[in-house]
C-alpha positions in Angstrom: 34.8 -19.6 15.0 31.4 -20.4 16.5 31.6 -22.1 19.7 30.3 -25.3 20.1 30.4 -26.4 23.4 29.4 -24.4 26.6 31.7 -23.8 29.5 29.8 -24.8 32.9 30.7 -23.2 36.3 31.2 -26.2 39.1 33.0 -24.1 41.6 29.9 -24.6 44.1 30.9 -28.0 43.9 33.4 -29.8 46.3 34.5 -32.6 44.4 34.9 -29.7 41.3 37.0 -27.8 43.5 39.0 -30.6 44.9 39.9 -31.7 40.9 40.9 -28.1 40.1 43.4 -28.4 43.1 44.9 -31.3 42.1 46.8 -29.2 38.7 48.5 -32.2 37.8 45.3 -34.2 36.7 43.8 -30.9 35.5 46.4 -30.4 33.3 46.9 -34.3 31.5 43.2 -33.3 30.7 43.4 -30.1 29.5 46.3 -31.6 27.5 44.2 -34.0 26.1 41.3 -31.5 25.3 44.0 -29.3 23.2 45.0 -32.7 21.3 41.1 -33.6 20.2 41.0 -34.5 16.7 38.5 -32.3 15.0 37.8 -32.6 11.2 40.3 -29.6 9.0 41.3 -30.1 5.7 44.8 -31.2 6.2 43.3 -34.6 8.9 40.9 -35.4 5.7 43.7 -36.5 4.1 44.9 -40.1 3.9 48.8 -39.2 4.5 48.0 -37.1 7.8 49.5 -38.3 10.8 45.9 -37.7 12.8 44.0 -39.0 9.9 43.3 -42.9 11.5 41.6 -40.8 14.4 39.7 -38.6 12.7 38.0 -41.1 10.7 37.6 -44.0 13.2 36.9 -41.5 16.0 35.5 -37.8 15.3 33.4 -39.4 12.2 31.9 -41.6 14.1 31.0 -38.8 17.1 34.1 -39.3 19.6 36.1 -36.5 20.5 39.5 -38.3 20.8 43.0 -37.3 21.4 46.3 -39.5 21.1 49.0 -39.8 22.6 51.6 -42.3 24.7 51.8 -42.1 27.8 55.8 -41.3 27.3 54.6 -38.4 25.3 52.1 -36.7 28.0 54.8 -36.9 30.6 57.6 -35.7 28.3 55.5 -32.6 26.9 54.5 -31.9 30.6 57.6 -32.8 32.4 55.8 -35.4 34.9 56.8 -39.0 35.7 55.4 -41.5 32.9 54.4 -43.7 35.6 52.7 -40.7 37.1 50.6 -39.8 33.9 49.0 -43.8 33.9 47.9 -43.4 37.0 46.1 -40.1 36.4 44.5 -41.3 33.4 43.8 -44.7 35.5 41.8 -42.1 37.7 40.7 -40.0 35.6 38.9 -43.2 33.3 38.0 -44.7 37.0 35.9 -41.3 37.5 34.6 -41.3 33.9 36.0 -38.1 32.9 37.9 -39.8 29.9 37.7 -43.7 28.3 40.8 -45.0 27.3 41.2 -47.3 24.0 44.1 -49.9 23.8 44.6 -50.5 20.4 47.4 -53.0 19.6 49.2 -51.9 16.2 52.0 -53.5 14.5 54.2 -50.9 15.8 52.9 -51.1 19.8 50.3 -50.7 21.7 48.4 -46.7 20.9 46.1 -45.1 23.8 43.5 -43.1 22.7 41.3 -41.1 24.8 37.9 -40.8 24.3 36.7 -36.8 26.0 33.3 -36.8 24.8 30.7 -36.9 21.9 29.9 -34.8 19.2 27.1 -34.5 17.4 26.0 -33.3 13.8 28.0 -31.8 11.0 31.3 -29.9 12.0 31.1 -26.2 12.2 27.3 -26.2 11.5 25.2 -24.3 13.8 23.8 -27.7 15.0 27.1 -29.1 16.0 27.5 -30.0 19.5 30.1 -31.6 21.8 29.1 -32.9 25.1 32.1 -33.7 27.5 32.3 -36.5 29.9 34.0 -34.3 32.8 31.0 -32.0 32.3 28.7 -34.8 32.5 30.0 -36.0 35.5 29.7 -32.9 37.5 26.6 -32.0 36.1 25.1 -35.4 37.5 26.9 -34.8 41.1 25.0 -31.1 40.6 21.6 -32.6 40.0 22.3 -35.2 42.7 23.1 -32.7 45.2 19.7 -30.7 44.3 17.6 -33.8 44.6 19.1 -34.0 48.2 18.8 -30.6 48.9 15.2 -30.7 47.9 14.4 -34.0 49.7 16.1 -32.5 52.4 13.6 -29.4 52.5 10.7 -31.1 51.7 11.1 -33.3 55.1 12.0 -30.0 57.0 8.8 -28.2 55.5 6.6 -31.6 56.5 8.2 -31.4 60.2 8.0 -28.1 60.4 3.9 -28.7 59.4 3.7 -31.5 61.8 4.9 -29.1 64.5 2.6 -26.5 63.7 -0.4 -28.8 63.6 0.4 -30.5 67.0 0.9 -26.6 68.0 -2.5 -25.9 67.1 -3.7 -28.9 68.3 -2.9 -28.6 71.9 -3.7 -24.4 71.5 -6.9 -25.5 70.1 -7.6 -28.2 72.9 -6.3 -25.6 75.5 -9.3 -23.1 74.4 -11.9 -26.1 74.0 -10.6 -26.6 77.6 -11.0 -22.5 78.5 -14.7 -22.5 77.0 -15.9 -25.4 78.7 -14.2 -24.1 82.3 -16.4 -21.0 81.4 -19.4 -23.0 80.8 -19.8 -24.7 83.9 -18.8 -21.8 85.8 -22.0 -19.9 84.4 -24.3 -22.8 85.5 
């Protein structure tokens, strides 16, 4: 199968480093990501369990996954409470959205990864994840500093040269016109 969605490297990254520490988050998402609803023969069909989220979702260009909350922390052996606060954080950071949508038989939480674009398993089919969107905005942010950053070091470092050559260039003005006068 052809991929269609590229794995980006943000181990240069802090903040990327400090959410692959923390296993616990990293892991509700990557549980999530393994639950997406993608379109398959058996979800086109009206009596599938994953059906609703396929057509309300994925056709309209969310990757979404569902689950409880009990469920998460049940598959994954982690306190329930736990899990909502995770996904609190992990919404709060905009790595996932969460939809509350009340049914007759409860509350159901979906969670919204990402987008997807065109036809499914066409060669213009893309996904575009909100965790990699995140970190690819910190990335960019961090080269804008780093550039800003240089830019004001290159103009000091010109301003230093300049005032260099201005007081070498006054100190030979000075040299000729001692040599001047001392030819009169």
């Amino acid at each position: 199968m052809e991929q269609h969605y590229k794995v980006y490297n943000y181990y240069d990254l802090e903040e990327y480093r400090k959410w692959v520490r923390n296993h616990t988050k990293k892991m509700i998402y990557e549980f999530l990501f393994f639950g997406i609803i993608r379109e398959s023969e058996d979800v086109k069909k009206w009596s599938h369990p994953a059906h609703y989220t396929y057509k309300k979702y994925f056709k309209n260009g969310l990757l979404a996954s569902r689950y409880s909350q009990e469920r998460i922390a049940e598959y994954l052996e982690l306190d329930r409470t736990y899990v909502s606060r995770c996904l609190n954080v992990m919404e709060k950071q905009g790595f996932i959205k969460i939809v509350k949508e009340k049914r007759d038989i409860g509350i159901i939480n979906y969670y919204i990864l990402g987008e997807c674009s065109e036809k499914f398993n066409t060669a213009k089919y893309r996904e575009t994840y909100y965790l990699d969107e995140y970190f690819k905005k910190l990335r960019r942010d961090q080269e804008d500093e780093m550039k800003a950053e240089a830019e004001k070091i290159r103009e000091e470092a010109g301003a230093r040269i300049l005032e260099r050559l201005r007081t070498e260039h006054n100190v030979v003005e000075e040299e000729i016109e001692r040599i001047r006068r001392s030819w009169k």
